[in-house]
C-alpha positions in Angstrom: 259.9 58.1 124.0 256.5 56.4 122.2 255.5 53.3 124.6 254.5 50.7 122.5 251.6 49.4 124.0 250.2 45.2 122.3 247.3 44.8 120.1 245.4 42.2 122.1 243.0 42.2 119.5 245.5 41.0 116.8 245.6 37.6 118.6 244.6 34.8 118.4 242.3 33.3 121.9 245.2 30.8 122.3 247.8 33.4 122.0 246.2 36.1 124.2 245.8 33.2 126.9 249.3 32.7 127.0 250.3 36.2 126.8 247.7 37.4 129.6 248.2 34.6 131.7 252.0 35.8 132.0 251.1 39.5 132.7 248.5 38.4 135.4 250.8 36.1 137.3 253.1 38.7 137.4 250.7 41.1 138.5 249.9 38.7 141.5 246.5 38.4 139.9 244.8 35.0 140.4 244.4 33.0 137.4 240.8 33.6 136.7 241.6 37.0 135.6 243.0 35.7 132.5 239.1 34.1 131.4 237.1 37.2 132.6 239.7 39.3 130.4 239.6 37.1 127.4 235.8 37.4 127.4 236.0 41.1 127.4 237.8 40.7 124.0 235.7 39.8 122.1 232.5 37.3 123.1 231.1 40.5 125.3 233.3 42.9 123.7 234.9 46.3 126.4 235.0 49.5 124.5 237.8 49.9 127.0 239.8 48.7 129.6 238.1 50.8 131.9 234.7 49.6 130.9 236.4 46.0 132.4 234.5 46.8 135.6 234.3 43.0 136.7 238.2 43.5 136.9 239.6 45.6 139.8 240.8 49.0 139.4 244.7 48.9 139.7 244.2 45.3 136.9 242.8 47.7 134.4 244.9 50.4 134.7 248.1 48.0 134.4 246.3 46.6 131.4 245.8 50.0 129.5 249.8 50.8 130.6 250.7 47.4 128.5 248.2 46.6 125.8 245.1 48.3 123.2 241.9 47.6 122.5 241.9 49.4 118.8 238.8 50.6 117.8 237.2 51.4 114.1 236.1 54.9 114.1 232.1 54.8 112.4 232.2 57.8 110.0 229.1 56.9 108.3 225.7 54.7 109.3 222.9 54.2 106.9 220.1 52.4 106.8 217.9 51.1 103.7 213.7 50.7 104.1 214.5 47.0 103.6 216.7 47.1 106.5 219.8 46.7 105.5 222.4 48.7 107.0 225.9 49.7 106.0 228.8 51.0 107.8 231.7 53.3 106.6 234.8 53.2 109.5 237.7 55.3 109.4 240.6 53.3 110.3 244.0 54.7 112.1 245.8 56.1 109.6 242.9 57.7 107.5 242.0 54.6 105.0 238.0 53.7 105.0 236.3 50.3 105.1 233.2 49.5 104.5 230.6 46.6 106.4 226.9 45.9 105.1 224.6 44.3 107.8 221.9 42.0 105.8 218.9 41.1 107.9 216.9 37.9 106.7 214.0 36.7 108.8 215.8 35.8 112.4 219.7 35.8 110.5 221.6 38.7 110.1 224.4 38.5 107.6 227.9 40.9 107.6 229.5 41.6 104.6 233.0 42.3 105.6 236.1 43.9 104.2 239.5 42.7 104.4 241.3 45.1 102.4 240.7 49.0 101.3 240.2 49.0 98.4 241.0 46.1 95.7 244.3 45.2 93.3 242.0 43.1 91.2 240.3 45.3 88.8 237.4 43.6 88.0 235.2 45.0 85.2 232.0 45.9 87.1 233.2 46.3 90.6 232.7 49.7 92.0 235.7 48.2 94.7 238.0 48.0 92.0 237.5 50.9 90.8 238.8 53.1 92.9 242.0 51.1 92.9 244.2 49.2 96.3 245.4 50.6 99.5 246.8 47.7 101.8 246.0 45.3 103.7 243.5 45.0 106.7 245.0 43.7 109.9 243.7 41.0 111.6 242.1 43.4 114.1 240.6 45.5 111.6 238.6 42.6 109.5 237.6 40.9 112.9 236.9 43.9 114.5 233.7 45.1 111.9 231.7 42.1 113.9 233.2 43.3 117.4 231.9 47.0 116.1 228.4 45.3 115.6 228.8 43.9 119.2 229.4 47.5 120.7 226.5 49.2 119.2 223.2 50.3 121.3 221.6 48.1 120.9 224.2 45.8 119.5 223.7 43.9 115.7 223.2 40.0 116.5 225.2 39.1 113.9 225.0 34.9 112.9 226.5 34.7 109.5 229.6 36.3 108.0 230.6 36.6 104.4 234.1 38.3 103.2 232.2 39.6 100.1 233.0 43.4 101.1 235.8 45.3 100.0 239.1 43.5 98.7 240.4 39.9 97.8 240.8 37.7 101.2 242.9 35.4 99.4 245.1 38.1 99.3 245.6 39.2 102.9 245.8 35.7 103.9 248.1 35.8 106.6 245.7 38.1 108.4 242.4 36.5 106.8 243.9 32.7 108.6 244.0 33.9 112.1 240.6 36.6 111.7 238.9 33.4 110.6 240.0 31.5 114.2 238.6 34.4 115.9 235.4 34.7 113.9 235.1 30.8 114.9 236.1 30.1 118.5 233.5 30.4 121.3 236.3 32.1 123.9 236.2 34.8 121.0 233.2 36.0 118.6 231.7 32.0 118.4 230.0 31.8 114.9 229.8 28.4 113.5 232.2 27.7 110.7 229.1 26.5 108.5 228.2 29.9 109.2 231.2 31.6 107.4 232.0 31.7 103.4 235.2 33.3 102.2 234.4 34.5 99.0 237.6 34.4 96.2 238.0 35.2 92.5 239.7 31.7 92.4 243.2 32.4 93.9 244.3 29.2 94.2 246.9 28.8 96.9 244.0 30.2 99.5 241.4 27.8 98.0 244.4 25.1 99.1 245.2 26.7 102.3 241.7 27.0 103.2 240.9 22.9 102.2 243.6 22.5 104.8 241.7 24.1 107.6 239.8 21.6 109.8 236.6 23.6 110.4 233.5 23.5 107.9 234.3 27.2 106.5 232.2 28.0 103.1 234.2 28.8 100.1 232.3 30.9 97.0 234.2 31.4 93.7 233.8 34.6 92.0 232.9 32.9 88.2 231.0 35.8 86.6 231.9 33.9 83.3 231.8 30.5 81.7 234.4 30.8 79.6 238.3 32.1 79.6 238.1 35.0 76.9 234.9 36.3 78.5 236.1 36.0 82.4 239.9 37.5 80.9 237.7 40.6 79.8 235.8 41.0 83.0 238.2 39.7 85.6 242.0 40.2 84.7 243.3 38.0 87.3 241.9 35.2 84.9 245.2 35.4 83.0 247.0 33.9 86.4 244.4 31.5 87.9 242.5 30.6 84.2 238.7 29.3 84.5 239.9 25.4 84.0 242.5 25.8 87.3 240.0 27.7 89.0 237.1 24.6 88.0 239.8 21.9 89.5 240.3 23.2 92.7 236.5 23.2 93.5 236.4 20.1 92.6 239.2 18.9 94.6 238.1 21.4 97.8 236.5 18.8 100.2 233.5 20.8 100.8 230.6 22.1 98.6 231.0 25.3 96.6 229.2 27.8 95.8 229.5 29.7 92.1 229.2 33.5 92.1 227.6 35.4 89.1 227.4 38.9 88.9 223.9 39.2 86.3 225.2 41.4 83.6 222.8 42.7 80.6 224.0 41.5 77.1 227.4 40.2 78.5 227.1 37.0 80.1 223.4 36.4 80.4 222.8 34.1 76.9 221.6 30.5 76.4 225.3 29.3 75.6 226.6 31.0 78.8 223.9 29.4 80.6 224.7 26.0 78.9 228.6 26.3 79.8 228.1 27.7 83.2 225.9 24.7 83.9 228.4 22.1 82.5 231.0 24.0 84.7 228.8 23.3 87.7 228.4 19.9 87.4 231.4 19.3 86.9 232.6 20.2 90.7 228.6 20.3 92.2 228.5 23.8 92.1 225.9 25.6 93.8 225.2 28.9 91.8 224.4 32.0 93.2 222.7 34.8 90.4 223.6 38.3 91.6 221.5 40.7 90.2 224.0 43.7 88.9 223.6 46.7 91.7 222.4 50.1 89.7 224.9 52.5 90.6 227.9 49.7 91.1 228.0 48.9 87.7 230.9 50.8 86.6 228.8 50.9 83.1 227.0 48.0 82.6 223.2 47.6 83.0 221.4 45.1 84.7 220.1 41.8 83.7 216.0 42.1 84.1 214.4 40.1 86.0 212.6 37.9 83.3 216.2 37.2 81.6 217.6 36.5 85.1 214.7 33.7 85.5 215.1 32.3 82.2 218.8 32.0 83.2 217.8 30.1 86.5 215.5 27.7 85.0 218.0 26.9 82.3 220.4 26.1 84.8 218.0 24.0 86.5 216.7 22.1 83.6 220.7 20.8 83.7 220.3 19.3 87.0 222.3 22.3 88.8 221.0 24.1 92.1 220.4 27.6 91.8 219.5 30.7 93.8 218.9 34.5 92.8 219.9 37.0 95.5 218.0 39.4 95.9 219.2 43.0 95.8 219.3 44.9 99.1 220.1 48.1 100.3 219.5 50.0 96.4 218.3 53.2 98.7 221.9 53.5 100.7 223.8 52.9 97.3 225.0 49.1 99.0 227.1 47.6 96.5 230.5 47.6 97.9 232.5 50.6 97.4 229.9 52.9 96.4 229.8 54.3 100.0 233.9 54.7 100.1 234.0 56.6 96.7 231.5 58.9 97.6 233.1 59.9 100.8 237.0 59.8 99.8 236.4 59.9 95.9 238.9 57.3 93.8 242.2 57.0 93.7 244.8 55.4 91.3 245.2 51.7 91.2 248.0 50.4 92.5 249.5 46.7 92.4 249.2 44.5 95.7 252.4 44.5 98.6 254.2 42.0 98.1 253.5 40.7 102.0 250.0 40.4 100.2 250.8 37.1 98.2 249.4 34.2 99.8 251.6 32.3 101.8 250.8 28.6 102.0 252.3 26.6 104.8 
């Protein structure tokens, strides 16, 4: 008979509290128990139960009999002369994820996953390319930072950004609670400030993540200042157009940032710069320039460098913040996906589960 054995890790603090705080009593454990576990989960993060050593012996062995502590298998580390690293993990049933570690002066930034692979299809993206698998559990989009945390020496991550592989709008229901973990100090304790959920614009998620209390960052994949450009680039245009997308920003009660994937004789003219700037104003956009990545391109070229500043400063002379990102990582082939594809090699697309679709309470 297979024992099924709970995925502490899939909870949220408030519910592994409660359902620790039940085992323990009926252990005859003293209440503390429950604290000195819950900090094992995740702030200082066990490998193992056994690696609990705080706890006594017969308490960890009656903890390994009744719950997991699932770990992402690291199948591939590299790091780029700029310092950037990225991560390939094998997950339980074979699918791959990918993580990118972004050092900046004293921050270090993760880009994380929260699906393998992508149903979206966007033009450029080396993600969708190589088509959708499922959904990442909670523990599996939380658990790339709690990787980071186990390392020797460990990353000191401060800032998150779901910019990896897949559409977090998407997944949601696990994307909600991963967000409470990524948040609360009893569990990995990184300021909601610090956090941006990056979306192509679906828009129930842009609601249900207005309705969240905390300060969480929300970018919008634009890529495209019009609708019969963005249609061509970004398919799911057709069911969230460009003016729906524009209204929730403005309506989301924090500041936005625009995302803009640089691409070479495609949307890098004056009039795209005019109309992207108009679209910024309109919901006091910030805009974010993203040099194309060589190699993640799926085959279009890079704006230059001289036509990417033109672009900024036109931007700017229409009263709209910009930034260019700079490109990291071009040594370790960083741009999301590119990593995947080269171990596992592509695979069909397929449509998203249905248990994908955003659920909004």
């Amino acid at each position: 008979m297979t024992v099924l054995h709970e995925n502490l890790l899939n909870l949220t603090p408030d519910e592994a509290k409660s359902r620790l705080g039940v085992v323990v009593a009926e252990l005859g454990q003293p209440a503390y128990r429950v604290a000195q576990i819950l900090r094992r989960l995740w702030h200082l993060p066990a490998a193992s139960f056994n690696d609990m050593t705080e706890l006594p012996a017969p308490l960890r062995a009656e903890l390994e009999l009744r719950f997991s502590l699932p770990r992402l298998a690291m199948t591939a580390r590299q790091e780029s002369k700029d310092g950037t690293q990225k991560f390939l993990f094998r997950l339980h049933d074979g699918e791959a994820i990918e993580t990118v570690a972004i050092p900046d002066g004293g921050r270090v930034t993760l880009c994380i996953s929260s699906q393998a692979g992508c149903a979206l299809k966007c033009a450029f993206c080396a993600t969708g390319a190589m088509g959708f698998s499922r959904n990442l559990e909670v523990h599996e989009i939380a658990g790339q930072v709690r990787e980071m945390r186990l390392l020797d020496p460990p990353v000191n991550v401060t800032n998150i950004v779901f910019m990896g592989m897949g559409e977090p709008m998407m997944n949601w229901k696990a994307v909600d609670p991963t967000l409470t973990l990524l948040n609360d100090p009893r569990a990995l304790g990184i300021g909601a400030r610090h956090i941006t959920i990056s979306t192509v614009g679906v828009l129930p998620g842009i609601v249900a993540l207005g309705q969240r209390a905390e300060q969480f960052r929300l970018a919008i994949s634009i890529h495209a200042p019009t609708d019969e450009l963005r249609q061509q680039l970004m398919p799911i245009n057709t069911k969230f157009p460009l003016a729906e997308v524009i209204e929730a920003a403005k309506v989301f009660d924090r500041r936005v940032t625009f995302e803009y994937v640089m691409l070479g004789g495609v949307n890098d003219g004056v009039e795209q710069a005019r109309e992207l700037a108009r679209l910024a104003r309109e919901c006091r956009a910030f805009v974010n320039l993203i040099p194309l990545h060589p190699g993640g391109g799926q085959g279009f070229v890079p704006t230059s460098g001289n036509e990417i500043s033109r672009f900024a400063r036109l931007l700017r002379d229409r009263d709209v913040e910009v930034a260019v990102r700079k490109s990291r990582g071009i040594d370790i082939a960083a741009a999301c996906g590119q990593l995947r594809v080269e171990r596992l090699g592509r695979r069909a697309p397929r449509a998203a589960e249905q248990n994908g679709d955003v659920q909004v309470a």
